[in-house]
ZATOR-325250 format. One record per residue: residue number from 1; residue in one letter; x, y, z of N, C-alpha, C, O in turn. Coordinates in Angstrom, 1 decimal, padded with zeros to 4 digits, always signed. Layout:
% ZATOR-325250
NODE   i aa     nX     nY     nZ    caX    caY    caZ     cX     cY     cZ     oX     oY     oZ
NODE NUM  A      X      Y      Z      X      Y      Z      X      Y      Z      X      Y      Z
...
***
This chain:
% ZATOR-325250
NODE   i aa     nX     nY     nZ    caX    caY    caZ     cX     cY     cZ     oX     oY     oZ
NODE   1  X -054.1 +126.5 -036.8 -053.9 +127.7 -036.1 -053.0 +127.4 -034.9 -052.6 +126.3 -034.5
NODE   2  X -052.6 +128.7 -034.3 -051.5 +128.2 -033.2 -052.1 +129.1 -032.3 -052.4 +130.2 -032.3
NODE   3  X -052.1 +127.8 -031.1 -052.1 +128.4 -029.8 -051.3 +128.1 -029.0 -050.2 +127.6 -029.3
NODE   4  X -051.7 +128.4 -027.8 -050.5 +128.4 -026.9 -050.4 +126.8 -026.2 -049.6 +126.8 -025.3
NODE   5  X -051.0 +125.5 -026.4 -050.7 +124.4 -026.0 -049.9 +124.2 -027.4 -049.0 +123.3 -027.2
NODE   6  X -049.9 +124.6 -028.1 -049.4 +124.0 -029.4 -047.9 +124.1 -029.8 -047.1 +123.4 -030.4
NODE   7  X -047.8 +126.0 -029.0 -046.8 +126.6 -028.9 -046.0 +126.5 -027.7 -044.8 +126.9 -027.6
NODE   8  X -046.8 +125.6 -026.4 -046.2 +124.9 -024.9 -045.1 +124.3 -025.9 -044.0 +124.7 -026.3
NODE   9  X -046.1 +123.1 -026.3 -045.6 +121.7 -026.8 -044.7 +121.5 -027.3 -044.0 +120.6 -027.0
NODE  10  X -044.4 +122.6 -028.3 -043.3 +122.8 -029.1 -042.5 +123.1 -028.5 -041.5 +122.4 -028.6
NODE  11  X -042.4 +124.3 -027.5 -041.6 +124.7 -026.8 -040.9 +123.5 -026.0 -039.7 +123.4 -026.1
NODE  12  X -041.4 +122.7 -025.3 -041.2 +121.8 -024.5 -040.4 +120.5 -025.5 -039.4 +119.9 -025.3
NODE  13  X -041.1 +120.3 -026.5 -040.1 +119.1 -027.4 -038.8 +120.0 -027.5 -037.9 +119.4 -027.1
NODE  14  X -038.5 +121.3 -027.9 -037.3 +121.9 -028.2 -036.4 +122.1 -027.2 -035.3 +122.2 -027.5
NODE  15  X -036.7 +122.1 -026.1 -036.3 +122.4 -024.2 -035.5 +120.7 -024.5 -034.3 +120.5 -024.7
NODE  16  X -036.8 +119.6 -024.4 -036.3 +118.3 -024.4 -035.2 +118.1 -025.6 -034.1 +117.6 -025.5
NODE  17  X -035.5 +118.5 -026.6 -034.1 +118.3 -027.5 -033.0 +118.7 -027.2 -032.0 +117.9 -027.2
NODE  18  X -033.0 +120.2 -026.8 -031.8 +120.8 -026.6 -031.1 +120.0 -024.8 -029.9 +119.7 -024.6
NODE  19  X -031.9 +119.7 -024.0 -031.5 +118.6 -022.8 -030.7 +118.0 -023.3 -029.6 +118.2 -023.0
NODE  20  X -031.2 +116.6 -024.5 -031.0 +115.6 -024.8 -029.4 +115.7 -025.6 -028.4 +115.0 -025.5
NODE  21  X -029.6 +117.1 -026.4 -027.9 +117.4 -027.1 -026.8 +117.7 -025.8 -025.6 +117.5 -025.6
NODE  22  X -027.8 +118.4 -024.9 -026.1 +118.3 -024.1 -026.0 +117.7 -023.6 -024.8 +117.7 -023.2
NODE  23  X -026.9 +116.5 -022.9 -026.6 +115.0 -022.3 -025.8 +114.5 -023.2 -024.9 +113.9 -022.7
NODE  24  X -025.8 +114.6 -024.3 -025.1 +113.5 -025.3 -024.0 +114.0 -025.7 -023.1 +113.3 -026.2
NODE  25  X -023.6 +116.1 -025.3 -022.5 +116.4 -025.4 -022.0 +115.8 -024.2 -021.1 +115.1 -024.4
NODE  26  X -022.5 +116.0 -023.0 -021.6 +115.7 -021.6 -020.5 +114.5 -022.0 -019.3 +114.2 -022.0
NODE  27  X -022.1 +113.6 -022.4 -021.4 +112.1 -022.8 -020.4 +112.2 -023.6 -019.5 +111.4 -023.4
NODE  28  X -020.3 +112.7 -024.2 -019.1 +113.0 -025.1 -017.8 +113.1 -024.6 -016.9 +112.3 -024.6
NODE  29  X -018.1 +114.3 -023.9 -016.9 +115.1 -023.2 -016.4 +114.3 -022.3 -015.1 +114.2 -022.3
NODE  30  X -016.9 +113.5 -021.4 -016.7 +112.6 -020.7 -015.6 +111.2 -021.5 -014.5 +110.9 -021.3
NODE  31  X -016.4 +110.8 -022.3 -015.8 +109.6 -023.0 -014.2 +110.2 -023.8 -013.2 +109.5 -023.8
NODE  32  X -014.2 +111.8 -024.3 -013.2 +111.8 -025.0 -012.3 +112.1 -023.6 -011.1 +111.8 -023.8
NODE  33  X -012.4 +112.5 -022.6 -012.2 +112.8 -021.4 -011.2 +112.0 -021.1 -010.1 +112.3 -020.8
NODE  34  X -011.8 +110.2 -021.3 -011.7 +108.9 -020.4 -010.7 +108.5 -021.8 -009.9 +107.7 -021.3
NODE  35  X -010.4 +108.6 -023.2 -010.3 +108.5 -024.1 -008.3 +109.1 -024.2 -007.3 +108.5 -024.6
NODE  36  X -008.5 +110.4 -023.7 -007.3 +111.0 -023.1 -006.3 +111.0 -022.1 -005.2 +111.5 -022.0
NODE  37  X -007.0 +110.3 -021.3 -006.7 +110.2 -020.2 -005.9 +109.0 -020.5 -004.7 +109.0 -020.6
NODE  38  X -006.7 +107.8 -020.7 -005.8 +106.3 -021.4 -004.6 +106.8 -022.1 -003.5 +106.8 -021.6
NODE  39  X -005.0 +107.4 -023.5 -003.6 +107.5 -024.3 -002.4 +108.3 -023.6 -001.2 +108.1 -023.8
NODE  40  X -002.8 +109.2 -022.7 -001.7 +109.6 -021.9 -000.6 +109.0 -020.8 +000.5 +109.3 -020.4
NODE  41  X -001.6 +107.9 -020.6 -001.1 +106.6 -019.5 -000.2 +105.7 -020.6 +001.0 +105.4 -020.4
NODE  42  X -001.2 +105.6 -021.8 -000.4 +104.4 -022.5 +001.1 +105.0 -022.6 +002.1 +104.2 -022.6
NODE  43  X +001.4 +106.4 -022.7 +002.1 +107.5 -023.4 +003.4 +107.4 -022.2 +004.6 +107.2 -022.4
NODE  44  X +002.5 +107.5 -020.9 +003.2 +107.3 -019.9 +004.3 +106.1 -019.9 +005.5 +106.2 -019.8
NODE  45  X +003.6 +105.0 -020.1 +003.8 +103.2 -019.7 +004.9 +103.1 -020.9 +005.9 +102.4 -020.7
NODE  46  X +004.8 +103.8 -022.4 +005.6 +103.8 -023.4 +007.3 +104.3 -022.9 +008.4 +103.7 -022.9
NODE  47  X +007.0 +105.4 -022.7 +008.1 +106.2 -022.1 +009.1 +105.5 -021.6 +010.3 +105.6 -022.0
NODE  48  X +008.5 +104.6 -020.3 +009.0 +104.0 -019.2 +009.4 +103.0 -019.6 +010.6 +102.8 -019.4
NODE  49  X +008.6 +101.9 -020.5 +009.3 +101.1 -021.5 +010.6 +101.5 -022.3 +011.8 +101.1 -022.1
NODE  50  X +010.3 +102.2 -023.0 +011.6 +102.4 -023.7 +012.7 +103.1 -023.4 +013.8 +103.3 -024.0
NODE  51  X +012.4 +103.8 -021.9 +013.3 +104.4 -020.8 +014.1 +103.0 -020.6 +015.3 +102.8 -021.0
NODE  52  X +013.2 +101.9 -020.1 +014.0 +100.6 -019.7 +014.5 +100.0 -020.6 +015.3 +099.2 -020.2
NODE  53  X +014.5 +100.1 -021.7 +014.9 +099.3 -023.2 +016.1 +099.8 -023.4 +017.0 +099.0 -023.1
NODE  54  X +016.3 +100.7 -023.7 +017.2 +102.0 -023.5 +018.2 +101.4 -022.7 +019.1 +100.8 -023.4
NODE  55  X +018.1 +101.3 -020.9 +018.9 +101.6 -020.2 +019.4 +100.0 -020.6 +020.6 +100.0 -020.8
NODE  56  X +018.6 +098.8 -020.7 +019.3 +097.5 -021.1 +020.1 +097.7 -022.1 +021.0 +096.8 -022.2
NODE  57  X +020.2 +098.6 -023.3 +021.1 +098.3 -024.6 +021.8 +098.8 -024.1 +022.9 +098.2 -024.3
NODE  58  X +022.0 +100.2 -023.1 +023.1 +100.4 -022.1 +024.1 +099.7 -021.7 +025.3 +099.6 -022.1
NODE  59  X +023.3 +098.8 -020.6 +023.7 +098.4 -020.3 +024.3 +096.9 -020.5 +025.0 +096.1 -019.8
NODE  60  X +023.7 +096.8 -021.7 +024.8 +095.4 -023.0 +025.6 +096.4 -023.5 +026.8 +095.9 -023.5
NODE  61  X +025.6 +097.1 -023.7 +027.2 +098.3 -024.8 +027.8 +098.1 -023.9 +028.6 +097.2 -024.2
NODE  62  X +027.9 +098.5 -022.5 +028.8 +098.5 -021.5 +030.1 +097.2 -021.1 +031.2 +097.3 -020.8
NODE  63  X +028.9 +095.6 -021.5 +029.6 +094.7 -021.1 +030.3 +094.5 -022.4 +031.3 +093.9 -022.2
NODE  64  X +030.1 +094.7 -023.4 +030.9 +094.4 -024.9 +032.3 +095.0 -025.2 +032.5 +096.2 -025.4
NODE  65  X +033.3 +094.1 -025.3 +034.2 +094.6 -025.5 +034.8 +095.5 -026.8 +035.4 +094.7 -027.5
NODE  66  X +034.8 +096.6 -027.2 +035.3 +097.5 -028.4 +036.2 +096.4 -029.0 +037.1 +095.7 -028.7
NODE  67  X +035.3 +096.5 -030.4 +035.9 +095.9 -031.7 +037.4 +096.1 -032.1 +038.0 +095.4 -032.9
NODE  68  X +038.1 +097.2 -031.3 +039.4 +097.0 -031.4 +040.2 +096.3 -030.8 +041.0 +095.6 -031.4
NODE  69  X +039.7 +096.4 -029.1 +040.4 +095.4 -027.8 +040.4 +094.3 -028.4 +041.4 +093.7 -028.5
NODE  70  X +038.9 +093.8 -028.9 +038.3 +092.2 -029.3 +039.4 +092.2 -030.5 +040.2 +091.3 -030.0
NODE  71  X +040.0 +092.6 -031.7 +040.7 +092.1 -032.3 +042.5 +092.3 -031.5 +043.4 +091.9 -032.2
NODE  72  X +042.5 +092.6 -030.7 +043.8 +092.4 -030.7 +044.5 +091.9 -029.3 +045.6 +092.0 -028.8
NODE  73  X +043.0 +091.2 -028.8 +043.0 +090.1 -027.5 +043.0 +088.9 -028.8 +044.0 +088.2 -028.6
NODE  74  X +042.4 +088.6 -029.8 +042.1 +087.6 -030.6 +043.3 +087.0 -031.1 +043.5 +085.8 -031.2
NODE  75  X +044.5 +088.1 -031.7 +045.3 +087.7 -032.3 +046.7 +087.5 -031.0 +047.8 +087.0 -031.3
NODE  76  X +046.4 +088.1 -029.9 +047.3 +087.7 -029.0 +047.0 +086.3 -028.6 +048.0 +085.6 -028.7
NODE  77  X +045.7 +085.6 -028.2 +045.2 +084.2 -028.1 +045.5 +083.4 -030.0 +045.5 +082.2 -030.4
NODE  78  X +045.6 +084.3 -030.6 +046.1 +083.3 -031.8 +047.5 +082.7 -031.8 +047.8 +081.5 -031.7
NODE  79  X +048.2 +083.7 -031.8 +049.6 +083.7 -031.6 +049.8 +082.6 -030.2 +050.3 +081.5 -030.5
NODE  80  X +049.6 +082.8 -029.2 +049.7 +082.1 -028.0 +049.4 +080.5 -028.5 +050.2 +079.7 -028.3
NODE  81  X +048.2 +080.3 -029.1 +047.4 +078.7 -029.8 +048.8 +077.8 -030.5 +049.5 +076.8 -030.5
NODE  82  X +048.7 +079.3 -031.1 +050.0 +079.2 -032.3 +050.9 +078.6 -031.7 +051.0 +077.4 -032.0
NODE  83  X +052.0 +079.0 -030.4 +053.3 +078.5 -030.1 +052.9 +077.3 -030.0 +053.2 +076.3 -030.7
NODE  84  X +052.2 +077.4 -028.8 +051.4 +076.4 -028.1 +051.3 +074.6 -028.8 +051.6 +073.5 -028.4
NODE  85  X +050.6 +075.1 -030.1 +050.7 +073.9 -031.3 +052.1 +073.5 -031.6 +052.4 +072.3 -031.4
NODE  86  X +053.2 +074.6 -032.1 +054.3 +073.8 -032.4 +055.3 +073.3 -031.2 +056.4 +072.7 -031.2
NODE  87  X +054.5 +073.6 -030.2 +055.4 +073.3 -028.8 +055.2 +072.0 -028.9 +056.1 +071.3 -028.9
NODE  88  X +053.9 +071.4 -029.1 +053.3 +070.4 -028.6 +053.5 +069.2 -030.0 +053.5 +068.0 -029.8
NODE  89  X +053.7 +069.6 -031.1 +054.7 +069.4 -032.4 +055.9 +068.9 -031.8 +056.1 +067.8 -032.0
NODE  90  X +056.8 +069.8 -031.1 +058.1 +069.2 -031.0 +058.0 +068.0 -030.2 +058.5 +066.9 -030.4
NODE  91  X +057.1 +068.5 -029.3 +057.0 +067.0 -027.9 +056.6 +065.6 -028.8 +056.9 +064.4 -028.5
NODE  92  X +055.9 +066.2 -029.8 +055.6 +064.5 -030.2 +056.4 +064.5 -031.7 +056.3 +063.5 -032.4
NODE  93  X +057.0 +065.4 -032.0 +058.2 +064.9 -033.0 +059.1 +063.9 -032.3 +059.4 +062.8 -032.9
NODE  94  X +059.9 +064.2 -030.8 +060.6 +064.0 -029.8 +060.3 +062.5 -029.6 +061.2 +061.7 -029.9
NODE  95  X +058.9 +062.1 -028.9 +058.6 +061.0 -029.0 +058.5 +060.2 -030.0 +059.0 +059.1 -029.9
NODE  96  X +058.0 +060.7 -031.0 +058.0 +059.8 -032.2 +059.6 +059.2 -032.4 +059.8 +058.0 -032.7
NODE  97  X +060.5 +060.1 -032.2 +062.1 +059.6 -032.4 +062.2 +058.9 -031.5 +063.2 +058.3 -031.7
NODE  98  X +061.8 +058.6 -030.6 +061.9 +058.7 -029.0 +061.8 +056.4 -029.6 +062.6 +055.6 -029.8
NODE  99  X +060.3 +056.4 -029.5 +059.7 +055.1 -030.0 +060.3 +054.3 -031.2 +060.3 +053.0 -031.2
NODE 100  X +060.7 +055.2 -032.3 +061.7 +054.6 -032.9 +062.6 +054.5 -032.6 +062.8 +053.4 -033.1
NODE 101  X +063.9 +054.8 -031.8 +064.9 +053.9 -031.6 +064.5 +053.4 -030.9 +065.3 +052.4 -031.1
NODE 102  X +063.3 +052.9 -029.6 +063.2 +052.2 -028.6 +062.5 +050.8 -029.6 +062.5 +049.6 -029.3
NODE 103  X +061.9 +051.4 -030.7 +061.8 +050.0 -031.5 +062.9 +049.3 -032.3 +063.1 +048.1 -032.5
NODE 104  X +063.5 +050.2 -032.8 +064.9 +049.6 -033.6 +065.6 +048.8 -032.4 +066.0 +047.6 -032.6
NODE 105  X +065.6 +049.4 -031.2 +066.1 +048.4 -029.8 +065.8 +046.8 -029.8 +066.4 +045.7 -029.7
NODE 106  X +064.6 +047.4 -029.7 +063.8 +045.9 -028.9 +064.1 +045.2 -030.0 +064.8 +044.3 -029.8
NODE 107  X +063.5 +045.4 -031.6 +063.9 +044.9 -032.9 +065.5 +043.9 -032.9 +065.7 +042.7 -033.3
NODE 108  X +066.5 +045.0 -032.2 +068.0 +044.3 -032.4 +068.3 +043.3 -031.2 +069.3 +042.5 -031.3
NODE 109  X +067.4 +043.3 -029.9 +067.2 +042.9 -029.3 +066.8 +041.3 -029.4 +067.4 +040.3 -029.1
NODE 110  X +065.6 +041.3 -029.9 +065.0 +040.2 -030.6 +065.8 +039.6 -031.1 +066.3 +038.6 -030.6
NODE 111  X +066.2 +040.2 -032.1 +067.4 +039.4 -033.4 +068.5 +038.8 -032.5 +069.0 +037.9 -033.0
NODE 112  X +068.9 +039.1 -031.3 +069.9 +038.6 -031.1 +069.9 +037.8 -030.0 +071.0 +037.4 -029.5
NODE 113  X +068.6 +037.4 -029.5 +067.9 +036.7 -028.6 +067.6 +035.3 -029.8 +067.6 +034.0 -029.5
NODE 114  X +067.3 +035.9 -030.9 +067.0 +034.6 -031.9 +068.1 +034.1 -032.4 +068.0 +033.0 -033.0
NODE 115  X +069.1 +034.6 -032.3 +070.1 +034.1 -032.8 +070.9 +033.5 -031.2 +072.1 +033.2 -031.2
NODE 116  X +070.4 +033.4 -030.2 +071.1 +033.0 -029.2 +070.1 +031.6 -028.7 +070.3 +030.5 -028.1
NODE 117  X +069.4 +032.1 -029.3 +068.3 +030.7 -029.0 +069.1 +029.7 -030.4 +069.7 +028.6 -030.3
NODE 118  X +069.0 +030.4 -031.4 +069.4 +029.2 -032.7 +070.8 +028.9 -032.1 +070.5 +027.8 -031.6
NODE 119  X +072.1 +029.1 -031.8 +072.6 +028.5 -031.4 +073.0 +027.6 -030.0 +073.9 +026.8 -029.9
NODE 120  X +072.0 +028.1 -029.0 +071.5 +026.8 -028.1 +071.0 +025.7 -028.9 +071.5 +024.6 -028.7
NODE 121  X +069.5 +026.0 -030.0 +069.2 +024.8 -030.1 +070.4 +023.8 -030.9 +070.5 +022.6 -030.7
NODE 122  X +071.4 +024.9 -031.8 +072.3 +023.9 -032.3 +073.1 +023.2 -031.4 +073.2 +022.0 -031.5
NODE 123  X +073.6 +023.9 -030.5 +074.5 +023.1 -029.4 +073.3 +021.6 -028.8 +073.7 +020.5 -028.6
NODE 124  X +072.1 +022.1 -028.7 +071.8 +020.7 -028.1 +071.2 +019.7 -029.3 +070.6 +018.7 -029.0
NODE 125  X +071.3 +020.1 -030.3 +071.2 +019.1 -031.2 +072.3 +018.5 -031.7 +072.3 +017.6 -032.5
NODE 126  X +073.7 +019.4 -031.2 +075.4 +018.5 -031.3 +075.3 +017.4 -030.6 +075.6 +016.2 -030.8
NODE 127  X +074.7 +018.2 -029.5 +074.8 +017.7 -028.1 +074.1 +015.9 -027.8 +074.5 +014.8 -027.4
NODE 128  X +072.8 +016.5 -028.5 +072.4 +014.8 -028.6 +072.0 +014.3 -029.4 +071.0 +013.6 -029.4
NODE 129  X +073.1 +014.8 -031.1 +074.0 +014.1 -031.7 +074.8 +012.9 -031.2 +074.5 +011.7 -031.2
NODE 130  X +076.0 +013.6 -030.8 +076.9 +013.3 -030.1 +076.8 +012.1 -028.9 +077.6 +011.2 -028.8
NODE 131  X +075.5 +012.3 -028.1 +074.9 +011.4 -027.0 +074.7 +010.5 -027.6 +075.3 +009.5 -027.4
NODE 132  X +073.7 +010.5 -028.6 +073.4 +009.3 -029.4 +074.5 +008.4 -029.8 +074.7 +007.3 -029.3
NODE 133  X +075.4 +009.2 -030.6 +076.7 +008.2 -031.0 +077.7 +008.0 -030.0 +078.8 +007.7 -030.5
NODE 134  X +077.7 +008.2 -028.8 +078.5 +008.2 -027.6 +077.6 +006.5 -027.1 +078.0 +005.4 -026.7
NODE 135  X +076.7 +007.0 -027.3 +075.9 +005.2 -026.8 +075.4 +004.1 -027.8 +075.0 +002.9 -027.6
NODE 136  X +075.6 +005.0 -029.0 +075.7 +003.2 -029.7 +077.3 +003.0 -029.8 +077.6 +001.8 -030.1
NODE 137  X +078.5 +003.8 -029.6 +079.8 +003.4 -029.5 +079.7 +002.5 -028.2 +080.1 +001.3 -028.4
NODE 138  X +079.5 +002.8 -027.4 +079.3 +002.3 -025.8 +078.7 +001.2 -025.5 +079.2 +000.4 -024.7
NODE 139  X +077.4 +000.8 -026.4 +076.6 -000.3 -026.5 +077.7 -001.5 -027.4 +077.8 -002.7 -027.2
NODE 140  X +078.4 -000.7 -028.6 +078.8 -002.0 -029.7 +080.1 -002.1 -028.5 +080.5 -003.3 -028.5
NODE 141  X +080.8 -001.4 -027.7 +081.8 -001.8 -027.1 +081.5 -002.9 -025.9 +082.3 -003.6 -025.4
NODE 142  X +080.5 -002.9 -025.5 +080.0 -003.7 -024.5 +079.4 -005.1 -024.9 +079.4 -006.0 -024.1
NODE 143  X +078.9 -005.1 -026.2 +078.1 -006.2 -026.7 +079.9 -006.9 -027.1 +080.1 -008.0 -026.6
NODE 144  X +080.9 -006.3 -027.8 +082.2 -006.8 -028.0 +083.0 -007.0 -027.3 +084.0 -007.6 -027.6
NODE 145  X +082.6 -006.5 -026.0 +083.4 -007.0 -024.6 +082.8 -008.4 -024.0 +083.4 -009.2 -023.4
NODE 146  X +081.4 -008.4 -024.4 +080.9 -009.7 -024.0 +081.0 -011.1 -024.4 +081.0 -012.1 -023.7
NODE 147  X +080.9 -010.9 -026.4 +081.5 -011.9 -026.8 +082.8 -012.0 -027.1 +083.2 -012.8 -028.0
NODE 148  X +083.6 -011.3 -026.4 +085.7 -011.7 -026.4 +085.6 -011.5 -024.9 +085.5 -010.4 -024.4
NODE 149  X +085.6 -012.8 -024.1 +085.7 -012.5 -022.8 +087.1 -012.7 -022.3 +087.1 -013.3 -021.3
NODE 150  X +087.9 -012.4 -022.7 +088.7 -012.3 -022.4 +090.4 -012.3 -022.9 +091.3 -012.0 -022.1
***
């Protein structure tokens, strides 16, 4: 049967339920609240990031030279490498000629230093030839002056 503690009771568990759903909505509202609030920040912090990402690729385009200047600074330092190499070609073609006659030099040089030496050594091998047979003539003239004394 129903009376009215039975019908309090009830009443009062249903009071405490319906409490308990909107504590748990608050909680809700709150959490998706705190939930929104973040992703809006993150949303913020993103922005700002790729604001700054942004302004760095900027600011690399800026320092990069256009693919056209860059090719035709490249072929002017080609060309320039270029002279530059056969300049430096001729200087040591120049030299190279340069060392060869100064060797063909020194070469005819030699040769005629060796041929000035070979006939010194011939002169002093006339020479003391000649000395030699100047003193055994000298000796047999003296040994024959001694036994014909007179």
């Amino acid at each position: 049967m129903v009376t009215r503690s039975n019908v309090d009771d009830r009443l009062e568990t249903v009071k405490q339920r319906q409490d308990d759903h909107v504590e748990l909505a608050k909680e809700r509202w709150e959490a998706h609240r705190a939930v929104h609030a973040a992703v809006a920040e993150s949303l913020r912090d993103y922005k700002v990031e790729a604001n700054e990402w942004r302004q760095t690729l900027q600011d690399l385009r800026l320092t990069f030279m256009p693919k056209g200047e860059f090719l035709s600074e490249h072929r002017a330092l080609e060309a320039k490498l270029h002279g530059e190499i056969q300049a430096l070609a001729g200087i040591v073609t120049a030299l190279d000629t340069r060392i060869d006659t100064n060797t063909s030099d020194i070469k005819d040089t030699r040769t005629e230093q060796t041929a000035r030496r070979s006939v010194f050594a011939d002169s002093r091998n006339v020479l003391g030839t000649a000395g030699i047979l100047f003193g055994i003539v000298a000796s047999v003239l003296l040994i024959l002056d001694r036994l014909n004394p007179g």
